[in-house]
N, C-alpha and C positions, 0 to 999 in steps of 0.2 A: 504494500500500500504506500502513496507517496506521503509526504508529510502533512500533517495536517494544517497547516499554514500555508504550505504552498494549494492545499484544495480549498482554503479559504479565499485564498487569490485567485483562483481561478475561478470561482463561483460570484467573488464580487466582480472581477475583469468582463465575463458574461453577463453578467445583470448590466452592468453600463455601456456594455454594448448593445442587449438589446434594447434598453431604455432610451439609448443614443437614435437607435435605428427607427423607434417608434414615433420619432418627431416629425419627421416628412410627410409619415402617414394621417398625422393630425393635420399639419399644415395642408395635405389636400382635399382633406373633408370639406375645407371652404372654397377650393377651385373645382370642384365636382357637386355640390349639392347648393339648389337655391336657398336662398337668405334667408326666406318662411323656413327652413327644413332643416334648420342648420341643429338649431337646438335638439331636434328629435334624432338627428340622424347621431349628434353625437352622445345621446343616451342609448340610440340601440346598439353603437358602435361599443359601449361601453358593456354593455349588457350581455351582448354578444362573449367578449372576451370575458366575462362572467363563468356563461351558460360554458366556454370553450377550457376554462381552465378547473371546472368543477370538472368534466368531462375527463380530462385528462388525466388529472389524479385520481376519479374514481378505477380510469382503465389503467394508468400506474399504479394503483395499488393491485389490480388483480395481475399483475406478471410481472410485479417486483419479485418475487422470490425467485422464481427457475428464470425466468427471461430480464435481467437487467439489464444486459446488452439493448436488444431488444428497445426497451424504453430509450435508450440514448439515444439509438439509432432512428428511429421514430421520430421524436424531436427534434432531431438536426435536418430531418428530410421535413419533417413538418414547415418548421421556419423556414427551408429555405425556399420552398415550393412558395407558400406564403410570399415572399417578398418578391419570386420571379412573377408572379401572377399581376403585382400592384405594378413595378417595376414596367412590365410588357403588356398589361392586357386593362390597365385604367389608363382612360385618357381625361384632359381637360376638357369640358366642355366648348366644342366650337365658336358661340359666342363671345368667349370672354378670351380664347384667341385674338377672334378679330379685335376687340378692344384693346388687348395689349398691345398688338403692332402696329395700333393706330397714334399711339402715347409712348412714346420709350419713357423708361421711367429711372434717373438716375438711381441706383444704389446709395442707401443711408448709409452716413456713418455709422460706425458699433456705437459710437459715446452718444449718437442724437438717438438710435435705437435702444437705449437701456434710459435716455432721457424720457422718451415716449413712454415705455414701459409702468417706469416708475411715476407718472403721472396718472396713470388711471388706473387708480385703488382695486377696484376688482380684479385684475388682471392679476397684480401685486399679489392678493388673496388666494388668487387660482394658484399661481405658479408655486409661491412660499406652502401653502396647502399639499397639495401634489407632492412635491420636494421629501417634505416630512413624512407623508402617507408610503411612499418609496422607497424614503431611508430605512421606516422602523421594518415595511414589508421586506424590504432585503435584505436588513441585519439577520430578520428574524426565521425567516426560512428555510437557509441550510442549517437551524439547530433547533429547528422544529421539531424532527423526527429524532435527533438524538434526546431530547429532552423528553421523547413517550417513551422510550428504550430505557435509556438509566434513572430516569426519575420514575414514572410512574411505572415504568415494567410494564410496559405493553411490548407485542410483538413489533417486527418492525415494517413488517405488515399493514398493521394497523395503525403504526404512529403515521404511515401516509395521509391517512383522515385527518390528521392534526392539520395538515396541510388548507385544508379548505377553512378551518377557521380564520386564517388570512386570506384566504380570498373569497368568502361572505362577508 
């Protein structure tokens, strides 16, 4: 087994990557979905990866034991398939093409970009929120499972159910 620091490293290196990679896909929710639809479409967007990661860990916990391979490999075909799909098979809406190429639009500064940011409170709210919600859920879920194992002595099995109480 490798050390358990370097698997702690590699499981937070992972998490900031996919949490890196999940920003694009947020940002084109609003170049694919009209203005009315935005708010709904990113509650079911949300809800979605809900229903998708209760799914998961229920079907990781059934072939955790003999197939743990298996689950990795799964995963890594999962995400990647996922992102070629967004990547090659979403596009922008054709109207707001034409809009763009009608307007070029200088690129902001980063410092007039975090100026913007930090002026409208909600936004502030959202991101600081978020940030925190991601922190304690990352901290906390590679020692999820070892804390039903040695503390409460469950199987390890069953400490994958521990799992979904972070993501309920």
């Amino acid at each position: 087994h490798p050390p358990f620091w370097l698997m702690i490293a590699i499981v937070t290196l992972g998490g900031i990557f996919l949490f890196t990679a999940l920003g694009p896909y947020v940002a084109l929710l609003a170049d694919i979905t009209p203005y009315s639809q935005r708010g709904r479409a990113g509650g079911l967007t949300a809800l979605s990866g809900v229903v998708g990661a209760v799914a998961f860990t229920l079907l990781s916990n059934q072939l955790w034991e003999k197939h743990q391979g298996v689950v990795f490999v799964a995963t890594a075909i999962g995400v990647a398939r996922s992102m070629l799909v967004v990547a090659f098979g979403v596009q922008e809406a054709h109207e707001l093409e034409l809009i763009r190429s009608e307007k070029p639009v200088e690129k902001p500064r980063l410092s007039d970009s975090l100026k913007g940011i930090a002026s409208y409170r909600p936004l502030v709210l959202y991101m600081v929120a978020m940030g925190v919600y991601w922190l304690g859920a990352g901290a906390a879920a590679p020692f999820i499972t070892r804390f039903g194992v040695e503390e409460l002595g469950i199987s390890q099995d069953t400490s994958f159910l521990l799992l979904l109480v972070i993501v309920l």
